[in-house]
Backbone as CSV, one residue per row, in Angstrom:
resi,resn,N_x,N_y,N_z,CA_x,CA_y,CA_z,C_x,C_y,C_z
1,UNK,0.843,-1.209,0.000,0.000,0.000,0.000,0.864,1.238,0.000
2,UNK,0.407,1.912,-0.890,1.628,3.371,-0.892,1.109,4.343,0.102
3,UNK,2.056,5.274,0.476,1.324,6.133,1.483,0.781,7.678,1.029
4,UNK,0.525,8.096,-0.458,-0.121,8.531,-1.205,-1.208,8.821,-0.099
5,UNK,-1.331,10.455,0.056,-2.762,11.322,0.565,-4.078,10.500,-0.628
6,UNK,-5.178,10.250,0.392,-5.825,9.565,-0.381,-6.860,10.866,-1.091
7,UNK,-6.960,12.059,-0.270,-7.371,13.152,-0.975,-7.098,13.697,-2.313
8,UNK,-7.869,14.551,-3.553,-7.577,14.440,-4.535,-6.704,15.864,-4.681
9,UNK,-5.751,16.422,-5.458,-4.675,17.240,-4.904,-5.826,18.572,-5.104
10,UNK,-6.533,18.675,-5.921,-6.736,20.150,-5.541,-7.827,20.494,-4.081
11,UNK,-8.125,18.946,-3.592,-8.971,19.372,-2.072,-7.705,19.311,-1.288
12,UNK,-6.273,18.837,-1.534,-5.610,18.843,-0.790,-5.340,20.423,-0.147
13,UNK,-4.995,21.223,0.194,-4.881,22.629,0.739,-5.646,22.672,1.730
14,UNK,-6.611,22.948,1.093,-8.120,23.381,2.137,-8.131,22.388,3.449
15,UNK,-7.968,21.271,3.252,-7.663,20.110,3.641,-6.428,20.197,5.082
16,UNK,-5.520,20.084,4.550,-4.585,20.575,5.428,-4.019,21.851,5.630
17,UNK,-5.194,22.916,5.516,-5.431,24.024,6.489,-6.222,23.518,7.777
18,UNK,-7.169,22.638,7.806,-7.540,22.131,9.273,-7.121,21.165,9.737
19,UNK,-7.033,20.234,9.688,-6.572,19.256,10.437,-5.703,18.291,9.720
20,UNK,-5.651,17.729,8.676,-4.792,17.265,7.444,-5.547,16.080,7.227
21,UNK,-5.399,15.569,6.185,-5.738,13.718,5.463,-7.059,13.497,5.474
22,UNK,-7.931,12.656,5.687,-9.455,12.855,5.353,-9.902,13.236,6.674
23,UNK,-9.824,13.049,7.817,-9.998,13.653,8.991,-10.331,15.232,8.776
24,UNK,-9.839,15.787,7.785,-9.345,17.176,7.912,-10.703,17.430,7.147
25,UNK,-11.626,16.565,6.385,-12.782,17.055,6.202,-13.835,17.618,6.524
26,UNK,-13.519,17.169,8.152,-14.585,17.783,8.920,-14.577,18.949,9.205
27,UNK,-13.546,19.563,9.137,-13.460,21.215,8.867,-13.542,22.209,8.378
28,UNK,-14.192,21.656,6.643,-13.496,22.184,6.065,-15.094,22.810,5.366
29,UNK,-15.661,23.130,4.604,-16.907,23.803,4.029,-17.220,22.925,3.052
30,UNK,-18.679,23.435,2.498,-19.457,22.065,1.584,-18.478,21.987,0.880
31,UNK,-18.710,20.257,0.322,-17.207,19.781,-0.194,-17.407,20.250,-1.875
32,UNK,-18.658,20.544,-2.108,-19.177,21.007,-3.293,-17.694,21.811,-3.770
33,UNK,-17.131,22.840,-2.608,-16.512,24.047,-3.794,-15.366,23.564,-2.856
34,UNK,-14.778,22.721,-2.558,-13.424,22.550,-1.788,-12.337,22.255,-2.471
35,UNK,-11.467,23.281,-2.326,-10.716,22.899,-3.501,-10.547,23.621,-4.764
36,UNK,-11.705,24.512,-4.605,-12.125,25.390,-5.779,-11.412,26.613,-5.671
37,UNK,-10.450,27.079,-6.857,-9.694,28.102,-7.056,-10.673,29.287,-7.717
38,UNK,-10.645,30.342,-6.718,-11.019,31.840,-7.038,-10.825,33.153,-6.902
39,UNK,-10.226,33.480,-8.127,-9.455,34.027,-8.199,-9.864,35.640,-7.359
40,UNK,-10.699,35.475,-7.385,-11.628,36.907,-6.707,-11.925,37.200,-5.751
41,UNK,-11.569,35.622,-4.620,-11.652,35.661,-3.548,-13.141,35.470,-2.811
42,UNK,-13.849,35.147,-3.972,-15.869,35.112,-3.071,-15.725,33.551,-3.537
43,UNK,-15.919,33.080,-2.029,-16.296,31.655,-2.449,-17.880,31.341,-1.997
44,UNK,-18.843,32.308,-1.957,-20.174,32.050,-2.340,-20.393,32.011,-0.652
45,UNK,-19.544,31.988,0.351,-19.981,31.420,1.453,-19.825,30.580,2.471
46,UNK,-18.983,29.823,1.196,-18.924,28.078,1.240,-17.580,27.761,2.401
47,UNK,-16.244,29.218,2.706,-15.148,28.681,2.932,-15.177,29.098,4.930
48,UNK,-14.944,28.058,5.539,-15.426,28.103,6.903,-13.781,27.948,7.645
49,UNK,-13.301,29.142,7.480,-11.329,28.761,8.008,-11.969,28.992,9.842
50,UNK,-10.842,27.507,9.965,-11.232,26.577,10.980,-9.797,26.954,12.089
51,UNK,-8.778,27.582,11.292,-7.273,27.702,11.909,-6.930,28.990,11.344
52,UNK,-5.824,29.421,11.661,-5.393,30.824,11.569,-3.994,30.959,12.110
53,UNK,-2.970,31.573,11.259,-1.958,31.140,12.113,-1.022,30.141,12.623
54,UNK,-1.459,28.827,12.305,-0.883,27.513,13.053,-1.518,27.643,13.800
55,UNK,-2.675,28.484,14.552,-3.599,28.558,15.680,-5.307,27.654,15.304
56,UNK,-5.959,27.317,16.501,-7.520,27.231,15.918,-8.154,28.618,15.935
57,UNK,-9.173,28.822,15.057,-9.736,29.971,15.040,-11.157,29.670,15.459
58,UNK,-12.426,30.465,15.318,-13.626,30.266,15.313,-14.008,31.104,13.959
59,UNK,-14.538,29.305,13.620,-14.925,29.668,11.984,-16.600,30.735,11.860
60,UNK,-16.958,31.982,11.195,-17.631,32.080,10.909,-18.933,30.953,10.461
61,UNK,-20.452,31.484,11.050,-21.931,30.500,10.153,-22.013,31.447,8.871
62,UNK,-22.078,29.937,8.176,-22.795,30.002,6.722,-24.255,30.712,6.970
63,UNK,-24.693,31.383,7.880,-26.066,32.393,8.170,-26.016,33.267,9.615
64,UNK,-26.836,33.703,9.028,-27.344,34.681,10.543,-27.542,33.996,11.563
65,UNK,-27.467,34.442,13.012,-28.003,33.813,14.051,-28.794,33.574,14.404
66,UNK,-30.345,34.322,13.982,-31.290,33.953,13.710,-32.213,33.260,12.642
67,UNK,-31.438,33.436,11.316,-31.692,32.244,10.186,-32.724,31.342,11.100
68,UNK,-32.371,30.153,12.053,-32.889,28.771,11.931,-34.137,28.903,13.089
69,UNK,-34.220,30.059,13.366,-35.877,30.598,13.587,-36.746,30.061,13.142
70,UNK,-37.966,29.606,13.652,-38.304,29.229,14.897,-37.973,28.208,15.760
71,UNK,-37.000,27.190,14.728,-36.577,26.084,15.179,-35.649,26.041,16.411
72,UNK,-34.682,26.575,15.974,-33.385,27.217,17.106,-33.561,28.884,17.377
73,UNK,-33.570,28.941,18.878,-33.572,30.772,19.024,-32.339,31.284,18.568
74,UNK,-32.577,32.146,18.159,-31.358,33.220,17.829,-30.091,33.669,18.818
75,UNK,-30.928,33.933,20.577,-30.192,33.625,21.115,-29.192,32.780,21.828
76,UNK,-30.115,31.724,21.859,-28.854,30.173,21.452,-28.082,30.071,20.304
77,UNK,-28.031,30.657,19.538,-26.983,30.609,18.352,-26.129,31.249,18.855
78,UNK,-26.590,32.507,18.976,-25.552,33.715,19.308,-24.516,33.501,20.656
79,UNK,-25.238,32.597,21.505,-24.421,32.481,22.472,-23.303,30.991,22.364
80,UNK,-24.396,29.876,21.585,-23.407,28.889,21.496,-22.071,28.867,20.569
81,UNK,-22.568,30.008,19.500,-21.310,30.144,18.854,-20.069,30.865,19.402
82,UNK,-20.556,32.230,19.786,-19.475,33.381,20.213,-18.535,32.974,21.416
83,UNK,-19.467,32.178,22.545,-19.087,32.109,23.824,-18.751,30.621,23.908
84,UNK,-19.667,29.883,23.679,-19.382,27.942,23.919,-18.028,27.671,22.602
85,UNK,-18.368,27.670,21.893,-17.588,27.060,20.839,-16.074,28.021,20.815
86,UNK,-16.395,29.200,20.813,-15.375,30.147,21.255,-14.261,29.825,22.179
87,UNK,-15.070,29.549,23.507,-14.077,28.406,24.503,-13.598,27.381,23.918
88,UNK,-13.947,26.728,23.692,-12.957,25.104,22.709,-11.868,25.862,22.076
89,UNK,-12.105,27.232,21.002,-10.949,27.262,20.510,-9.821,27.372,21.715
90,UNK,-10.391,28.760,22.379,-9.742,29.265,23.212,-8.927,27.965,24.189
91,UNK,-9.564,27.220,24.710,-8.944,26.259,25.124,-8.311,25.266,24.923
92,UNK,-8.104,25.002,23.236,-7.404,24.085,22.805,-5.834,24.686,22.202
93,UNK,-6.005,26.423,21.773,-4.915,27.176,21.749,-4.304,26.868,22.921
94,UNK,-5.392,27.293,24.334,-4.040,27.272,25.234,-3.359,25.935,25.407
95,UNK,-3.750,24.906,25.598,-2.982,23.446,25.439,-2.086,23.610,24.384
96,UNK,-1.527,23.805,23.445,-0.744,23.692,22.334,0.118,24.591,22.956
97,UNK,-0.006,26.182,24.077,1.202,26.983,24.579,1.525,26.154,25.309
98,UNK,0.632,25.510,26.049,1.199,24.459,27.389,1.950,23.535,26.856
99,UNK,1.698,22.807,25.793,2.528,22.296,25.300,4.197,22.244,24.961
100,UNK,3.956,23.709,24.462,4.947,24.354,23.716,6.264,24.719,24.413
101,UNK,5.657,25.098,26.128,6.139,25.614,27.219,6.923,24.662,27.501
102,UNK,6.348,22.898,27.794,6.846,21.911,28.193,7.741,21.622,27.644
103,UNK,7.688,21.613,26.777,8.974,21.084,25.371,9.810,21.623,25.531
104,UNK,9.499,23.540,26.316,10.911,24.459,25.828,11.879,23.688,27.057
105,UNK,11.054,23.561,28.484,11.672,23.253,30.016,11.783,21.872,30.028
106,UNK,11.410,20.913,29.006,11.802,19.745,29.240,11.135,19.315,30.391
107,UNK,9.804,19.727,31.130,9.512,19.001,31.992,7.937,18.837,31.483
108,UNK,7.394,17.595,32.170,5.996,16.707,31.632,5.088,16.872,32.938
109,UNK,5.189,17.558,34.095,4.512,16.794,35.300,2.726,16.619,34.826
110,UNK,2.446,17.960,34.208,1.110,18.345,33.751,0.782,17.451,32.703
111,UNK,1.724,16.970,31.601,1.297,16.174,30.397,-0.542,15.426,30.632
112,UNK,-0.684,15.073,31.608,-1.565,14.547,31.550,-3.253,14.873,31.442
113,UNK,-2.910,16.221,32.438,-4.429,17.166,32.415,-4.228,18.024,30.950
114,UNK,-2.926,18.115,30.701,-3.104,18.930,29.604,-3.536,18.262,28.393
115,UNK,-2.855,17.106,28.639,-3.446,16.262,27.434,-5.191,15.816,27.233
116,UNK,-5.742,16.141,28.605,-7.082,15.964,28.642,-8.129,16.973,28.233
117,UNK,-7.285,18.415,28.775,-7.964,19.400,28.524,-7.673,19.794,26.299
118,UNK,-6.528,19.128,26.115,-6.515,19.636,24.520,-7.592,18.595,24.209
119,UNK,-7.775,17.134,24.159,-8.853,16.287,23.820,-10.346,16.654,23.712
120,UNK,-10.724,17.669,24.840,-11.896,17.962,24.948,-12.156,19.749,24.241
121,UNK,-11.243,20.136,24.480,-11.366,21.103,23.684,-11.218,21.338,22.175
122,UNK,-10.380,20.404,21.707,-10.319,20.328,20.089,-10.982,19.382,19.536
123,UNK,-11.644,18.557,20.400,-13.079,17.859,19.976,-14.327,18.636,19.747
124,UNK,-14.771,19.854,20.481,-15.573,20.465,20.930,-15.444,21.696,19.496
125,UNK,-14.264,21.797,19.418,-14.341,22.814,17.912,-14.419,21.930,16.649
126,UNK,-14.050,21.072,16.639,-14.193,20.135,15.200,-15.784,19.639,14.866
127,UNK,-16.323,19.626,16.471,-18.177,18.805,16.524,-18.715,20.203,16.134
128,UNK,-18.419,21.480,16.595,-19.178,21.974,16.294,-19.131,22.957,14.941
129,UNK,-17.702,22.798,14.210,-17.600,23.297,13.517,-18.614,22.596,12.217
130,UNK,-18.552,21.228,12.371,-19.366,20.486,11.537,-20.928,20.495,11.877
131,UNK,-21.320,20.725,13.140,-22.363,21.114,13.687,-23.030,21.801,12.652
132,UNK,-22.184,23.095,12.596,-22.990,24.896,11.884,-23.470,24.560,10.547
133,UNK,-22.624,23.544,10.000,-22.394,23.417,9.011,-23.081,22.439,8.310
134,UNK,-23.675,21.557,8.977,-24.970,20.379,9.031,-26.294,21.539,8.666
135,UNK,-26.133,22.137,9.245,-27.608,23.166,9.416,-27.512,24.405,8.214
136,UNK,-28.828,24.444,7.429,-29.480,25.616,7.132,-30.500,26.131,7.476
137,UNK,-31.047,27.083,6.770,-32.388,27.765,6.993,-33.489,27.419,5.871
138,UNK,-32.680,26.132,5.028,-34.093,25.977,3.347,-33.107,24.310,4.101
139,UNK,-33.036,23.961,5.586,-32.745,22.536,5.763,-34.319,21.882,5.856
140,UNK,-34.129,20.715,6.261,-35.139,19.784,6.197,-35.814,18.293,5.308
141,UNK,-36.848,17.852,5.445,-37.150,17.323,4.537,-36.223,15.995,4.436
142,UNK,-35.802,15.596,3.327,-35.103,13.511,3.321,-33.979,14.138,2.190
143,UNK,-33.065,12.973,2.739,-31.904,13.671,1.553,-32.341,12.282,0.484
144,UNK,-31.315,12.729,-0.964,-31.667,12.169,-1.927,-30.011,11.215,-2.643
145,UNK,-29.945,10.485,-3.393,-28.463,10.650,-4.159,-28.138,9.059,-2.970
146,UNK,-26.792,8.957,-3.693,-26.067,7.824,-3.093,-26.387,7.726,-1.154
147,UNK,-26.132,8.861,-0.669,-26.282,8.698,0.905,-27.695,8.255,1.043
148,UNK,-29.092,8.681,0.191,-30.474,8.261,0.698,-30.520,6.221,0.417
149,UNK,-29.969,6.218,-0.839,-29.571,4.671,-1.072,-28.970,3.811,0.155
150,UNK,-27.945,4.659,0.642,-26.971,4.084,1.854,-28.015,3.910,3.578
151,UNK,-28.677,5.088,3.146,-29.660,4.523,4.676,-30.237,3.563,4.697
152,UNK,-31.426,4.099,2.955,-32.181,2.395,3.313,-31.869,1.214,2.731
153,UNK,-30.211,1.303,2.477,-29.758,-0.274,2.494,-29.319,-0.919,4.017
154,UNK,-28.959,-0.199,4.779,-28.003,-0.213,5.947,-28.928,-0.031,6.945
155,UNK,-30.148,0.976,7.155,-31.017,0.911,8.189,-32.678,0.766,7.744
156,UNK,-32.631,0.617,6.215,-34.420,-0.117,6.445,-34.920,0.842,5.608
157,UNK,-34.671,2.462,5.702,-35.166,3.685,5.727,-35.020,4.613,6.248
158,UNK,-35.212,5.720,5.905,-35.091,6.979,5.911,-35.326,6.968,7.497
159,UNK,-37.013,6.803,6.968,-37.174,6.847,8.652,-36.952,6.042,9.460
160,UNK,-36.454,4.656,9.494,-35.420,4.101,10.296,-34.662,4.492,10.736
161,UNK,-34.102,5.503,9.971,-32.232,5.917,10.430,-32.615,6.957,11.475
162,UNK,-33.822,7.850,10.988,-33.923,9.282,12.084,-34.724,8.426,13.258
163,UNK,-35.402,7.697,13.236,-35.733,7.011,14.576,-34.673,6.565,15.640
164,UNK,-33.703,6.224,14.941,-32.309,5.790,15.538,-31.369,6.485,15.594
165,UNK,-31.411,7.501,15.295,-30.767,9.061,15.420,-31.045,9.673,16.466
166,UNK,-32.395,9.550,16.625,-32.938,10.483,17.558,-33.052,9.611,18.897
167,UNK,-33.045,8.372,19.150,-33.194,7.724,20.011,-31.831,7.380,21.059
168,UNK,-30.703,7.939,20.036,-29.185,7.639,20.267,-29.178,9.145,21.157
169,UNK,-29.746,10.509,20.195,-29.747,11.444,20.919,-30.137,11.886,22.045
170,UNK,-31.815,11.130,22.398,-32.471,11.725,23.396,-31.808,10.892,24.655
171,UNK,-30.603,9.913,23.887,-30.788,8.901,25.439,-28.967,9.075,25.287
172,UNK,-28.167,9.694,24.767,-26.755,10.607,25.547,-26.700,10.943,26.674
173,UNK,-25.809,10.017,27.753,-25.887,10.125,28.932,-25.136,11.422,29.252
174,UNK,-26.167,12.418,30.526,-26.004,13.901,30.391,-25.417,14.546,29.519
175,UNK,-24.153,15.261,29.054,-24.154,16.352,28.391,-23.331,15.303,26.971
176,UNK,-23.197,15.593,25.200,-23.117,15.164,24.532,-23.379,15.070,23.271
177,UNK,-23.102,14.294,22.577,-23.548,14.729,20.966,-24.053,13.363,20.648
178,UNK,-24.756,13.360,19.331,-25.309,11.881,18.634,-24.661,12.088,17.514
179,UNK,-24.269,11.216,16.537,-23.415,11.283,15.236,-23.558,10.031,14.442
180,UNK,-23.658,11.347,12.929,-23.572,10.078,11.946,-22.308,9.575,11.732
181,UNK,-21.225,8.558,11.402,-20.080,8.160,11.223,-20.314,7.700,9.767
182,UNK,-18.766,8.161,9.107,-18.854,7.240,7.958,-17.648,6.103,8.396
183,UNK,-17.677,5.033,8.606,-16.170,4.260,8.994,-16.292,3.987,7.469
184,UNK,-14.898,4.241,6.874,-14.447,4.037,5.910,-13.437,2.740,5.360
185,UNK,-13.143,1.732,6.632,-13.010,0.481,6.874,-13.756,-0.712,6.096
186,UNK,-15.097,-0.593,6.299,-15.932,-1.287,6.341,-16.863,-0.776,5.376
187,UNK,-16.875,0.390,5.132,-17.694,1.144,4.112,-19.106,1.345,4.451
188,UNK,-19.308,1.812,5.844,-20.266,1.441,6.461,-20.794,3.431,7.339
189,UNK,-22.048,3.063,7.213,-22.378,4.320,8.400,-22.846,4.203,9.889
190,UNK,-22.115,4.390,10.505,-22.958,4.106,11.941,-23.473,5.163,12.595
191,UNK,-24.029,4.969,13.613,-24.705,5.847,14.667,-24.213,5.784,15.556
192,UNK,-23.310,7.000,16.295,-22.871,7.271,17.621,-23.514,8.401,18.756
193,UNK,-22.602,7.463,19.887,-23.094,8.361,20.993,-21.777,9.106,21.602
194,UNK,-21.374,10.575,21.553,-20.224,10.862,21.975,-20.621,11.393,23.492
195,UNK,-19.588,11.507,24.581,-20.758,11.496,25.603,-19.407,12.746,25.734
196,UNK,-19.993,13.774,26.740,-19.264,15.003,27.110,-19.009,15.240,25.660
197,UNK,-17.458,15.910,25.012,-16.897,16.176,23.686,-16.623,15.002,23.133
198,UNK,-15.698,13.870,24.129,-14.539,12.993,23.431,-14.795,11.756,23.678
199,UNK,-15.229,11.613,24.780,-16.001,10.114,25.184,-16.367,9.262,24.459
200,UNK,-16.600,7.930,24.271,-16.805,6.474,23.331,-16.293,7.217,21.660
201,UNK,-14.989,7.266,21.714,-14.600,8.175,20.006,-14.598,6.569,19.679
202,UNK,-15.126,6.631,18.206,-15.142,5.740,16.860,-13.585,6.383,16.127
203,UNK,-12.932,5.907,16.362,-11.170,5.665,15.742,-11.409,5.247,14.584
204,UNK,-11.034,6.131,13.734,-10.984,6.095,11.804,-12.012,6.313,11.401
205,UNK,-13.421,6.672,12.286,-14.775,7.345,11.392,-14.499,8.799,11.402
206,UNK,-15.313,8.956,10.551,-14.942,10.740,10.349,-16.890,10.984,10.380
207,UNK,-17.157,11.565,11.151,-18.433,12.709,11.960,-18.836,13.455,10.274
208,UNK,-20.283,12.738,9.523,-20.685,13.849,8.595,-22.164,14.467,8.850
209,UNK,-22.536,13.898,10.275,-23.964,15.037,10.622,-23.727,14.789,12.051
210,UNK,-23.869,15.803,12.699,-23.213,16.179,14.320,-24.882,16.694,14.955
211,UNK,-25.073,16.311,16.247,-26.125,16.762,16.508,-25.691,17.147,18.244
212,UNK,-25.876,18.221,18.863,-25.096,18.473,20.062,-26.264,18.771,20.770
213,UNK,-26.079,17.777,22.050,-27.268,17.973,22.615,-27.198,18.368,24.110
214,UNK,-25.773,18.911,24.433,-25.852,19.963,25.318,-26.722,20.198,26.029
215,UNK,-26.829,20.799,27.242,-28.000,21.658,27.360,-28.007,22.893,26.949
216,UNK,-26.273,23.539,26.856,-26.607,24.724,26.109,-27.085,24.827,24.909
217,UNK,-26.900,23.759,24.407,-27.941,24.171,22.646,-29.367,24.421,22.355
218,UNK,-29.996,24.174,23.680,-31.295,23.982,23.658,-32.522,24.659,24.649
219,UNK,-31.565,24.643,25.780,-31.932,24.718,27.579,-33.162,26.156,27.623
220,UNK,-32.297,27.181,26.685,-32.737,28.610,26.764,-34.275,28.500,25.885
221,UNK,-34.832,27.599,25.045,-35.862,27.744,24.292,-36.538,26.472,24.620
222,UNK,-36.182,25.167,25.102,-36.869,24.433,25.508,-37.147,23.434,27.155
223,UNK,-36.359,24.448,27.545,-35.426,23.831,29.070,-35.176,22.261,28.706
224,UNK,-35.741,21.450,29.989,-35.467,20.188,29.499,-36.150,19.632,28.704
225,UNK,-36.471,20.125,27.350,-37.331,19.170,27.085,-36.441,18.798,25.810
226,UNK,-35.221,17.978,26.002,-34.610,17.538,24.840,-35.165,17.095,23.374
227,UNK,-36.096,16.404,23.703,-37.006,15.324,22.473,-38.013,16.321,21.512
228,UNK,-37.782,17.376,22.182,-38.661,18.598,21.684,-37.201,19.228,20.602
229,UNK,-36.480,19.573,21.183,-35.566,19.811,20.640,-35.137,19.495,19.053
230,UNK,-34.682,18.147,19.563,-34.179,16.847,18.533,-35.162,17.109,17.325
231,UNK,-36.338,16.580,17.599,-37.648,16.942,16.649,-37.442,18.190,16.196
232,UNK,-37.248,19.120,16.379,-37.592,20.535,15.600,-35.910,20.843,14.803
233,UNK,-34.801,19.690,15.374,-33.470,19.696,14.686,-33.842,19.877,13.115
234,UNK,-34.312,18.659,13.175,-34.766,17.252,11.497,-34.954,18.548,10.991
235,UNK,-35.629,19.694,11.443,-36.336,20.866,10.174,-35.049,21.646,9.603
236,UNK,-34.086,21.638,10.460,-32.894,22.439,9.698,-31.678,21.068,9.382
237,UNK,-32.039,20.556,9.437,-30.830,19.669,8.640,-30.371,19.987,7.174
238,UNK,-29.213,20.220,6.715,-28.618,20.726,5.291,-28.242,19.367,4.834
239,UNK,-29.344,18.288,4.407,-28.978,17.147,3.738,-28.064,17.698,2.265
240,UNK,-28.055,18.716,1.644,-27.307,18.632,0.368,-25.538,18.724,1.340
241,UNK,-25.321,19.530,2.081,-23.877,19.678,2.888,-23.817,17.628,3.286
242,UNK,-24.307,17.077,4.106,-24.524,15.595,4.327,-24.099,14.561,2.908
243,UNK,-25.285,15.096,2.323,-24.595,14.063,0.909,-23.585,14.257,0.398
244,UNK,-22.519,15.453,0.091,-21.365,15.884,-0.327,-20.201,15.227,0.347
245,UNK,-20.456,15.720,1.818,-19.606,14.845,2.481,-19.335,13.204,2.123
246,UNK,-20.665,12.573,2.611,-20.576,11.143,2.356,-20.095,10.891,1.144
247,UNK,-20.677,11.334,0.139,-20.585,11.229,-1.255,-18.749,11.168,-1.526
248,UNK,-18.274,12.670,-1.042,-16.533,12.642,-0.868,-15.808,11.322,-0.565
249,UNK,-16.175,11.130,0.745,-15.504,10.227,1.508,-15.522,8.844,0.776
250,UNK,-16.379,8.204,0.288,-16.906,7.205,-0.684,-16.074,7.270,-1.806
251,UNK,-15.933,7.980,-2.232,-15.173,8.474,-3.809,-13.683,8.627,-3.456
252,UNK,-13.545,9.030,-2.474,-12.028,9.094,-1.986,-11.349,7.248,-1.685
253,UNK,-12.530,6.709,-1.027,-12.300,5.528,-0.526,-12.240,4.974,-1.723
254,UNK,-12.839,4.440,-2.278,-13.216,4.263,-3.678,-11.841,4.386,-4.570
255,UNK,-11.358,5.463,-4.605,-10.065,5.616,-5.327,-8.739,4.824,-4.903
256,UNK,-8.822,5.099,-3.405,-7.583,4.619,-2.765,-7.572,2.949,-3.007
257,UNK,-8.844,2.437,-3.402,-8.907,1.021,-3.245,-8.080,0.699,-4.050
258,UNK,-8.620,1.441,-5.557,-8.565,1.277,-7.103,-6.872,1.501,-6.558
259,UNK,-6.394,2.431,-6.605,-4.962,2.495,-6.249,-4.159,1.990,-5.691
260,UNK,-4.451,1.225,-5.068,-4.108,0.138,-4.076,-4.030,-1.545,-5.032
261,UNK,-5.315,-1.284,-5.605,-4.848,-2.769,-6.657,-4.097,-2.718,-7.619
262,UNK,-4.309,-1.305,-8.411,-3.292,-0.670,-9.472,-1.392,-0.969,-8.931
263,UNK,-1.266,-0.918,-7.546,0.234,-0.819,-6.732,0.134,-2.226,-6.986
264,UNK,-0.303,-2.892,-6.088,-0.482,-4.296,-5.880,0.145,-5.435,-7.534
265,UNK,-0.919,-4.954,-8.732,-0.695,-5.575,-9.687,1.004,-5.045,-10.477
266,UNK,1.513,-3.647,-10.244,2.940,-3.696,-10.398,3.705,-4.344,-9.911
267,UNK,3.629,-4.241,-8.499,4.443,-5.321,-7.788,4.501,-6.550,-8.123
268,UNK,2.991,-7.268,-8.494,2.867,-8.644,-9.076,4.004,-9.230,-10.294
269,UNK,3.910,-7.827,-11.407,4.248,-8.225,-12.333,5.863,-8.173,-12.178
């Protein structure tokens, strides 16, 4: 197997401006224009810079804060973005000085909280960067294309999958997210439960619909009533951002295979 980026070179950049290799997808804006050279500098919207600097940043929403009205309040946007998600960056910068510090003095005593506090904090900007980015304001409705094929081969139906979406969500033990996974192993989608930011992580899936069920995402417009929540999610879901992703990841996988037998049969010969 060669060690060839399995990304295609012109998504490569964008790519490893956030996080690098297909991982780095989750950062990055609909995969529609990724990759896309313009010369003018308007990329329609589409470009969500996730880092800054060698630093994390806090990526601008693809909408207003009130856009996903009536569904989500405005002031839960406004606050989960500026202030919640804001912290993750903020707190995963500072782990990388702590880091940085350690390395200069050669001493580790902290390695360990620090290593806990970067885990949860650069989990917390990657979920929600893909979060914003799951969601519009014309969301809703059933997606269509290779990913609608992939549900109801894999879970029955459409509405199979959101029954089991939502059932993963409402029952995240206290604070947490529910997630679609693509494991690219197996070629398979699963349903997770991430509990706090980092908790039960799926190792080699990559997160292409994030659902954060916090209480801050919700608390201020529905107190506890999570399931109320969840339900009024489904109306802003950006299934065309969802299928792109999957669709990517598939096509990427897909290639690397082909490339992989293409290596394989040189060697043979």
């Amino acid at each position: 197997m060669t060690n060839k980026s399995m990304l295609p070179i012109g998504q490569r950049r964008d790519v490893l401006q956030t996080i690098g290799g297909l991982t780095g997808l989750a950062l990055v804006g609909s995969t529609a224009t990724v990759g896309a050279d313009d010369d003018d500098g308007d990329d329609g919207g589409q470009v969500h810079n996730a880092t800054e600097n060698g630093r994390y940043a806090l990526p601008e929403l693809p909408y207003e804060y009130g856009a996903l009205e009536p569904h989500i309040d405005e002031r839960i946007m406004e606050l989960h973005h500026s202030e919640h998600h804001q912290g993750y960056v903020d707190g995963a910068n500072d782990a990388l000085d702590a880091f940085e510090e350690m390395r200069s003095a050669d001493e580790f005593e902290d390695i360990k909280a620090v290593k806990r506090d970067f885990s949860f904090n650069f989990s917390g900007h990657v979920n929600h960067t893909i979060f914003w980015q799951n969601m519009s304001p014309d969301g809703g409705g059933e997606p269509d294309g290779e990913f609608a094929s992939a549900l109801e081969d894999q879970f029955g139906s459409f509405e199979a999958f959101r029954n089991e979406f939502s059932a993963a969500a409402e029952n995240v033990e206290s604070n947490g997210w529910a997630m679609l996974f693509y494991e690219q192993i197996a070629d398979l989608l699963v349903i997770g439960q991430v509990e706090s930011q980092n908790g039960l992580a799926h190792q080699g899936a990559i997160p292409i619909l994030t659902l954060d069920v916090w209480e801050h995402a919700y608390y201020l417009q529905y107190e506890n009533e999570r399931a109320s929540y969840i339900e009024e999610w489904w109306n802003v879901v950006d299934w065309t951002d969802v299928c792109r992703r999957y669709e990517f990841l598939t096509q990427t996988r897909a290639d690397e295979v082909s490339e992989d037998g293409a290596d394989g049969d040189e060697t043979d010969d």
